[in-house]
CHARMM internal coordinates of N, CA and C (Angstrom, degrees):
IC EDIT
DIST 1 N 1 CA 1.4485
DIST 1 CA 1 C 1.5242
ANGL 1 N 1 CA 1 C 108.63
DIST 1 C 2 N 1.3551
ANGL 1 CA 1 C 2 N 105.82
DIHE 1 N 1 CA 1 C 2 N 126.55
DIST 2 N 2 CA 1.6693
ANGL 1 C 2 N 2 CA 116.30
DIHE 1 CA 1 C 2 N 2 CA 168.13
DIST 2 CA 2 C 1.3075
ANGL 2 N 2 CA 2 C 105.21
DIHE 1 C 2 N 2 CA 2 C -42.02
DIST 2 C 3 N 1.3784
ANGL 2 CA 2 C 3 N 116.73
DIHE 2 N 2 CA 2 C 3 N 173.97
DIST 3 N 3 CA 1.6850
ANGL 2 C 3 N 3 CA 136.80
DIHE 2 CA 2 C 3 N 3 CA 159.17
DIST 3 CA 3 C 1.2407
ANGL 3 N 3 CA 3 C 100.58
DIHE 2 C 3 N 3 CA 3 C -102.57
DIST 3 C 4 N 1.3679
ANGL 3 CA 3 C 4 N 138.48
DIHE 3 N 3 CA 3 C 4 N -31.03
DIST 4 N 4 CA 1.6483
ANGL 3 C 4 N 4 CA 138.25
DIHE 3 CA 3 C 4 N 4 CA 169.39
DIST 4 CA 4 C 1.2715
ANGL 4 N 4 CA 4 C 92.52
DIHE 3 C 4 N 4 CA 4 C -70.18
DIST 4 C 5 N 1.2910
ANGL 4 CA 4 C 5 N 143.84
DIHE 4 N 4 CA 4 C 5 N -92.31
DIST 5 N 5 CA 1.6148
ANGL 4 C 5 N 5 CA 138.79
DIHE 4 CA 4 C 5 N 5 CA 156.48
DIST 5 CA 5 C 1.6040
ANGL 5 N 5 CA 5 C 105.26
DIHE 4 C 5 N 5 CA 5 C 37.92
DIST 5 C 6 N 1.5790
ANGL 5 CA 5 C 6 N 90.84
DIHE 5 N 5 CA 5 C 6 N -90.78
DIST 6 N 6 CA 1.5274
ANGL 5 C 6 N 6 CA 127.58
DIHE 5 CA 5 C 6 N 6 CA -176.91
DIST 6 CA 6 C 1.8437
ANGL 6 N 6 CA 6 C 125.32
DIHE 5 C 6 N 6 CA 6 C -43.25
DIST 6 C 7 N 1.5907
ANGL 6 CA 6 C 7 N 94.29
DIHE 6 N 6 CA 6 C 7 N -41.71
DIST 7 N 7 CA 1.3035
ANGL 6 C 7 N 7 CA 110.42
DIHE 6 CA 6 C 7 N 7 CA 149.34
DIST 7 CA 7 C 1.4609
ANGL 7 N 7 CA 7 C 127.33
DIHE 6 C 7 N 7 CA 7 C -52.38
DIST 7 C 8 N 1.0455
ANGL 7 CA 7 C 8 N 89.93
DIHE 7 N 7 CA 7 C 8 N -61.88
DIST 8 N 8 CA 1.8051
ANGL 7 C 8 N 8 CA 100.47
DIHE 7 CA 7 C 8 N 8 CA -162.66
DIST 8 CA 8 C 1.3386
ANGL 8 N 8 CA 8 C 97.21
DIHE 7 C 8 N 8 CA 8 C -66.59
DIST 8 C 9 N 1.3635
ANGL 8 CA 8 C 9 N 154.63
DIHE 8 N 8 CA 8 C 9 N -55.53
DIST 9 N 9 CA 0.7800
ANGL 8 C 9 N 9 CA 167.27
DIHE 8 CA 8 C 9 N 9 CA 148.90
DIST 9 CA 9 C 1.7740
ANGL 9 N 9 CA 9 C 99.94
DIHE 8 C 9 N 9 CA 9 C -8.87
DIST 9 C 10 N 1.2965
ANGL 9 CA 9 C 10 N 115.82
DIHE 9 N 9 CA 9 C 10 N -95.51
DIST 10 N 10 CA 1.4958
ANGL 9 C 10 N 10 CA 105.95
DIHE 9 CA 9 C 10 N 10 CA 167.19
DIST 10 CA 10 C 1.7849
ANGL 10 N 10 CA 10 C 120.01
DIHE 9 C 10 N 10 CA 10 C -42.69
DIST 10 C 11 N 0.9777
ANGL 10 CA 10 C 11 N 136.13
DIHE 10 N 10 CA 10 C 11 N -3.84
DIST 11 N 11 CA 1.4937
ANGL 10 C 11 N 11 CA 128.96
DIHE 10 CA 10 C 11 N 11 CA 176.86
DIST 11 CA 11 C 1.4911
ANGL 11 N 11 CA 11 C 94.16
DIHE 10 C 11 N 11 CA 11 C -78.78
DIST 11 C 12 N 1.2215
ANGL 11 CA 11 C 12 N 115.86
DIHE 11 N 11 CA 11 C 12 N -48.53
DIST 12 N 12 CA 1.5714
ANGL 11 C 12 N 12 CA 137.41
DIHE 11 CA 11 C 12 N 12 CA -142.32
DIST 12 CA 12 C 1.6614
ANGL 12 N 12 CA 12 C 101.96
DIHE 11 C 12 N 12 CA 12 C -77.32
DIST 12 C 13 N 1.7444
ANGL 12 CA 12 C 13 N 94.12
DIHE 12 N 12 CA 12 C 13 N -36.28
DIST 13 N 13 CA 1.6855
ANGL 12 C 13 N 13 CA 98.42
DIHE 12 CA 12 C 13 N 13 CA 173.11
DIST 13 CA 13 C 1.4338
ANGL 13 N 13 CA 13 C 116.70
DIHE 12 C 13 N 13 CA 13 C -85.86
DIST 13 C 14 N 1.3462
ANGL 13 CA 13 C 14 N 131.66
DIHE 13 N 13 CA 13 C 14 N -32.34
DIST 14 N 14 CA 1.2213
ANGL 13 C 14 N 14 CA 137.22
DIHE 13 CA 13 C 14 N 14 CA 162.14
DIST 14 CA 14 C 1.3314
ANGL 14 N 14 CA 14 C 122.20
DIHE 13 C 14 N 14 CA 14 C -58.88
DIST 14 C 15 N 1.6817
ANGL 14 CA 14 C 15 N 126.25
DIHE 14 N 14 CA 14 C 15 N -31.29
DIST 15 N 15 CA 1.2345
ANGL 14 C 15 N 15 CA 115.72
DIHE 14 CA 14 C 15 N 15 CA 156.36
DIST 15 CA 15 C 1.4817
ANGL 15 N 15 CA 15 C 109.32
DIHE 14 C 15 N 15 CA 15 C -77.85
DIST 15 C 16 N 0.7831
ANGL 15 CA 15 C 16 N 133.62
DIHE 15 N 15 CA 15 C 16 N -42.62
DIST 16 N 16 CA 2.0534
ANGL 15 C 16 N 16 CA 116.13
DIHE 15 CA 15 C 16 N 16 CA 172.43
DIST 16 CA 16 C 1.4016
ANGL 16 N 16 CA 16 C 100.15
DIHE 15 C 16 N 16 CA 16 C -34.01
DIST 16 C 17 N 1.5304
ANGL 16 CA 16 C 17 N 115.57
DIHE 16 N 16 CA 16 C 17 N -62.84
DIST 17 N 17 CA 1.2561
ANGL 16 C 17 N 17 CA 107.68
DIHE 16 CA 16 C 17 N 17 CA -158.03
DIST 17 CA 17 C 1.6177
ANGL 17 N 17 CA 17 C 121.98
DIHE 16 C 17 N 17 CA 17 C -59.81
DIST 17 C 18 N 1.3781
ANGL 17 CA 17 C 18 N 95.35
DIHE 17 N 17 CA 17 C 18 N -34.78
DIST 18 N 18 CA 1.9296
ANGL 17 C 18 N 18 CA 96.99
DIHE 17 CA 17 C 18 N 18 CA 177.01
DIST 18 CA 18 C 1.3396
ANGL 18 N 18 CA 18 C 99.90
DIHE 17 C 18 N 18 CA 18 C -64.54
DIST 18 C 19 N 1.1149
ANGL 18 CA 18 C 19 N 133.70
DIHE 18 N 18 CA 18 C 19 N -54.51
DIST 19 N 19 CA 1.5617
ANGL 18 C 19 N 19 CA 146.06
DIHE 18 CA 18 C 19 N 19 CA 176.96
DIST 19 CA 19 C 1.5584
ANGL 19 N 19 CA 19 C 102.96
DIHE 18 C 19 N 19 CA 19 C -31.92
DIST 19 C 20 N 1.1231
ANGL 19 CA 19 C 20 N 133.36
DIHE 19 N 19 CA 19 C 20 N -56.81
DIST 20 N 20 CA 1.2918
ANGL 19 C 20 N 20 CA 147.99
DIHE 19 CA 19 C 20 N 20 CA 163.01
DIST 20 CA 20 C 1.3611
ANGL 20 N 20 CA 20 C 117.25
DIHE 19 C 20 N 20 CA 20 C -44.80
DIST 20 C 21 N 1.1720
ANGL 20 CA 20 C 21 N 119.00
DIHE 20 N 20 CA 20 C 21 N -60.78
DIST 21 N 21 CA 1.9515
ANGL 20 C 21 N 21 CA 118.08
DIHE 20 CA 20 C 21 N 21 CA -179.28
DIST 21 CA 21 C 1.4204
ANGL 21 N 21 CA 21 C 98.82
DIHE 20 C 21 N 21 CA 21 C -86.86
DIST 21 C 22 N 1.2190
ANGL 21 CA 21 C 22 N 132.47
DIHE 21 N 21 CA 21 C 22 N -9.30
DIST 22 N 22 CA 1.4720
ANGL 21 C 22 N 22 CA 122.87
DIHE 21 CA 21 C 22 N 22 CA -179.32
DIST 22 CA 22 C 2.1693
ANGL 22 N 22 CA 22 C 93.59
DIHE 21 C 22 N 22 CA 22 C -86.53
DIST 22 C 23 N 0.9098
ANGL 22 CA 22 C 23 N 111.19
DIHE 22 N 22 CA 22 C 23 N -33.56
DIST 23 N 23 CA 1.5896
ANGL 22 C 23 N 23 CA 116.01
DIHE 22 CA 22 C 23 N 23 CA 172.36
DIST 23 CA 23 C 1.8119
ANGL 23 N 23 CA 23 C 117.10
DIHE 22 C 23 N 23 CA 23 C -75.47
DIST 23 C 24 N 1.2096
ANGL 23 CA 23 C 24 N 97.62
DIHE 23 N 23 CA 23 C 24 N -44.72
DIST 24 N 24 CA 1.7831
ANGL 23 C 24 N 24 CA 101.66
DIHE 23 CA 23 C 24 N 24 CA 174.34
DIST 24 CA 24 C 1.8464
ANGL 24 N 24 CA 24 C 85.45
DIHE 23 C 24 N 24 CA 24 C -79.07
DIST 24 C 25 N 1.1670
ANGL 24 CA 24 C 25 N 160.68
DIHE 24 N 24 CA 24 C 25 N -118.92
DIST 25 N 25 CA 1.2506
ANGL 24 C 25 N 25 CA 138.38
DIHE 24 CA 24 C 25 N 25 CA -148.30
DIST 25 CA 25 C 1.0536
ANGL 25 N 25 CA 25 C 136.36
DIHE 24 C 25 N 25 CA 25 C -7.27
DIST 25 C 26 N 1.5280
ANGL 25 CA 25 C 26 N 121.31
DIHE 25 N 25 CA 25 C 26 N -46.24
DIST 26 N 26 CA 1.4515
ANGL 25 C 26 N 26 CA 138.91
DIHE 25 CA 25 C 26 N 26 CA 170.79
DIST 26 CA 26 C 1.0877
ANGL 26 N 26 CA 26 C 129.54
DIHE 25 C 26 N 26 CA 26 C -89.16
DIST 26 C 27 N 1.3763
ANGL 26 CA 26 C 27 N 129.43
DIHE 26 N 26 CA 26 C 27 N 15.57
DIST 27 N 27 CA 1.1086
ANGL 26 C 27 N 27 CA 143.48
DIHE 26 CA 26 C 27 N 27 CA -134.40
DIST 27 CA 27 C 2.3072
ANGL 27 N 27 CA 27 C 84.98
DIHE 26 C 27 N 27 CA 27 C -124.59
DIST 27 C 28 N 1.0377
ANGL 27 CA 27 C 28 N 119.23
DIHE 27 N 27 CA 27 C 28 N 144.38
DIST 28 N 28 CA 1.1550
ANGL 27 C 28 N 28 CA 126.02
DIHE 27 CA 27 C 28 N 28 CA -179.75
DIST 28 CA 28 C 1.3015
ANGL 28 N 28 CA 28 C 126.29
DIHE 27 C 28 N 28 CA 28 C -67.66
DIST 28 C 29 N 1.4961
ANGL 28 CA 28 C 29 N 121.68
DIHE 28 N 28 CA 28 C 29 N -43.79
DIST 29 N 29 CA 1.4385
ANGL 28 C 29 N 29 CA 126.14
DIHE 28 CA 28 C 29 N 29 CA 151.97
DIST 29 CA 29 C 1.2130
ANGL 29 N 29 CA 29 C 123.64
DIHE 28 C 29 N 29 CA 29 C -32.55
DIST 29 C 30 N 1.3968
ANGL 29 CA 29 C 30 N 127.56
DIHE 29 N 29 CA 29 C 30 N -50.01
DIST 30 N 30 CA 1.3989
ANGL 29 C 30 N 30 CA 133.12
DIHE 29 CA 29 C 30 N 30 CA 162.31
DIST 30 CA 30 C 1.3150
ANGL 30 N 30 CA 30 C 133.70
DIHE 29 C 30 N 30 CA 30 C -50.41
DIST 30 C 31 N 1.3881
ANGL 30 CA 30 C 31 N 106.79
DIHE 30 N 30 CA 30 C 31 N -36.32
DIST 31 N 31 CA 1.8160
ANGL 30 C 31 N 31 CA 102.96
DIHE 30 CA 30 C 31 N 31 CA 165.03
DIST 31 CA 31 C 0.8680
ANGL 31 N 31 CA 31 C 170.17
DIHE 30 C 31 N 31 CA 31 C 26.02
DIST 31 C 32 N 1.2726
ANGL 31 CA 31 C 32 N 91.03
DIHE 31 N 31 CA 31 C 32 N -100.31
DIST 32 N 32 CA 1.9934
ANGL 31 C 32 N 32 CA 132.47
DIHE 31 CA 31 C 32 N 32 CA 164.20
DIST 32 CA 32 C 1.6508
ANGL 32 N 32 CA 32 C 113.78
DIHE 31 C 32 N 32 CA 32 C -58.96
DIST 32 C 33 N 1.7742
ANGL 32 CA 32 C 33 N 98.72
DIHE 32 N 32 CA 32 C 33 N -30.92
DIST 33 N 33 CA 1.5251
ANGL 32 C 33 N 33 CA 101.12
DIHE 32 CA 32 C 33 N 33 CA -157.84
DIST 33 CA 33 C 1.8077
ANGL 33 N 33 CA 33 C 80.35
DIHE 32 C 33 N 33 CA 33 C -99.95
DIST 33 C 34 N 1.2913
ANGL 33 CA 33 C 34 N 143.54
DIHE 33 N 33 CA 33 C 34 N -53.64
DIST 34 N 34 CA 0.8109
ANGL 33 C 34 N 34 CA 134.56
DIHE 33 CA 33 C 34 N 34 CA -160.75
DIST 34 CA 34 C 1.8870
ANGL 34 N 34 CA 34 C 112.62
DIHE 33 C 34 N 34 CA 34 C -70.56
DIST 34 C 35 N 1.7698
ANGL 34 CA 34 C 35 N 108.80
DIHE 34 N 34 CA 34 C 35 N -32.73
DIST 35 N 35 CA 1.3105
ANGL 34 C 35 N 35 CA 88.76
DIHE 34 CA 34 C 35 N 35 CA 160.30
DIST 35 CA 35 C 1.7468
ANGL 35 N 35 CA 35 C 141.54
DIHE 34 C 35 N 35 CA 35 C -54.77
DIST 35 C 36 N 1.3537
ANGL 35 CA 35 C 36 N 102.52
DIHE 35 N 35 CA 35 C 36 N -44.41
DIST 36 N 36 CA 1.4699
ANGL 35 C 36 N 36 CA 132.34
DIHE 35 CA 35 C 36 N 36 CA 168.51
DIST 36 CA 36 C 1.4490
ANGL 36 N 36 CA 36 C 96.90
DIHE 35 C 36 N 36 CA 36 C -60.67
DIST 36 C 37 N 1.2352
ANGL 36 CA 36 C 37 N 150.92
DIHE 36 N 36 CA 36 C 37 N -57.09
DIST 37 N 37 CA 1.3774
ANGL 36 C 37 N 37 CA 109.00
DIHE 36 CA 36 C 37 N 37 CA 159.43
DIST 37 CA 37 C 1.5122
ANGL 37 N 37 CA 37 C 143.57
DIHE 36 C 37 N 37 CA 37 C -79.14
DIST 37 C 38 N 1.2473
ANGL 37 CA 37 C 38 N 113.61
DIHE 37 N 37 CA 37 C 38 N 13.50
DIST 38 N 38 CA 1.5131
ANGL 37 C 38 N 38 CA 122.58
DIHE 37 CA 37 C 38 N 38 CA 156.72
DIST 38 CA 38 C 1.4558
ANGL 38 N 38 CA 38 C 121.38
DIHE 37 C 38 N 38 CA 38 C -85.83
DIST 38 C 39 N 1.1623
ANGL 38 CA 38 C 39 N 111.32
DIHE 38 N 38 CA 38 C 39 N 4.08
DIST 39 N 39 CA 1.3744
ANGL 38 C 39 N 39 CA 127.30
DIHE 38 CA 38 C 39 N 39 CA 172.21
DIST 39 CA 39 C 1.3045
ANGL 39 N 39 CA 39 C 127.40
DIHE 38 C 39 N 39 CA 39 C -121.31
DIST 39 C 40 N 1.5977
ANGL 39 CA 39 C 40 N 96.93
DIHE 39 N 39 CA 39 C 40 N 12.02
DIST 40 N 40 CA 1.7605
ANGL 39 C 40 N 40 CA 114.06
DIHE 39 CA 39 C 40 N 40 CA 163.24
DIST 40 CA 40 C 1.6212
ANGL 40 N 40 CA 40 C 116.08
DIHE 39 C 40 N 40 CA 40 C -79.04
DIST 40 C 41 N 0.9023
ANGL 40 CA 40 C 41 N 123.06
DIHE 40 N 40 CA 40 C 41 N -14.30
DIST 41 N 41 CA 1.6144
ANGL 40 C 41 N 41 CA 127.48
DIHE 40 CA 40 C 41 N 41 CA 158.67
DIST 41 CA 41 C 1.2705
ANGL 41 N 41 CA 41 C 125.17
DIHE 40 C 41 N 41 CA 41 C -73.88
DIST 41 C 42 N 1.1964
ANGL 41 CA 41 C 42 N 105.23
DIHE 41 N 41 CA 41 C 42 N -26.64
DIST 42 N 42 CA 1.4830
ANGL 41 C 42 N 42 CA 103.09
DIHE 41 CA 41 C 42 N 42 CA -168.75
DIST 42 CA 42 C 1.5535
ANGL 42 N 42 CA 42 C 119.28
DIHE 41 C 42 N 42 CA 42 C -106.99
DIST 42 C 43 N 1.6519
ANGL 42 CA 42 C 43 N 95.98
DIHE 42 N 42 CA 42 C 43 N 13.04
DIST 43 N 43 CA 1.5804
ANGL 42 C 43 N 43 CA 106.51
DIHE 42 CA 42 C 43 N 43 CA -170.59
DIST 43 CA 43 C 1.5158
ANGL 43 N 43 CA 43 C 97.89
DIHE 42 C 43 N 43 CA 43 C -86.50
DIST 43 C 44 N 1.3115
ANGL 43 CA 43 C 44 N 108.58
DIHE 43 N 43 CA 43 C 44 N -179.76
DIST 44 N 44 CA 1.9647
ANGL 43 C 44 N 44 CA 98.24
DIHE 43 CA 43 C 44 N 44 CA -177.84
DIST 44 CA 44 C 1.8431
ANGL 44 N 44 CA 44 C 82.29
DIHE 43 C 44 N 44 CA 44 C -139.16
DIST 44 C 45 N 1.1331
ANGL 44 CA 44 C 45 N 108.95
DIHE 44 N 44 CA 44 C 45 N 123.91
DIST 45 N 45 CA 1.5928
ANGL 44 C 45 N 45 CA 132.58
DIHE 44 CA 44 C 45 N 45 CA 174.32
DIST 45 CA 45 C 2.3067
ANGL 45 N 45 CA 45 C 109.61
DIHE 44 C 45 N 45 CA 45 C -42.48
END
COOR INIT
IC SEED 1 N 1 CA 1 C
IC BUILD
C-alpha cells in the first residue's frame, strides 16, 4: 500500500465524517435541544 493510497483513503474518511455531524447538527430533531442550550448563558442563576 502507497502512503498517497493511505492518505487519500483517510481524507475520504474524514470528509464522510464532517459530512455526517454537519447533517446530524442540522438535522430537525436536534433543535429544541440545541436551542435550549444556547440559552444557557443567558439564564441568570
Amino acid at each position: 500500500m502507497d502512503i498517497n493510497l493511505l492518505r487519500s483513503i483517510v481524507t475520504v474518511i474524514t470528509l464522510i465524517t464532517f459530512v455526517g455531524i454537519v447533517i446530524w447538527a442540522w438535522s430537525g430533531r436536534n433543535r429544541a435541544r440545541f436551542e435550549e442550550a444556547a440559552r444557557l448563558p443567558l439564564e441568570s442563576d
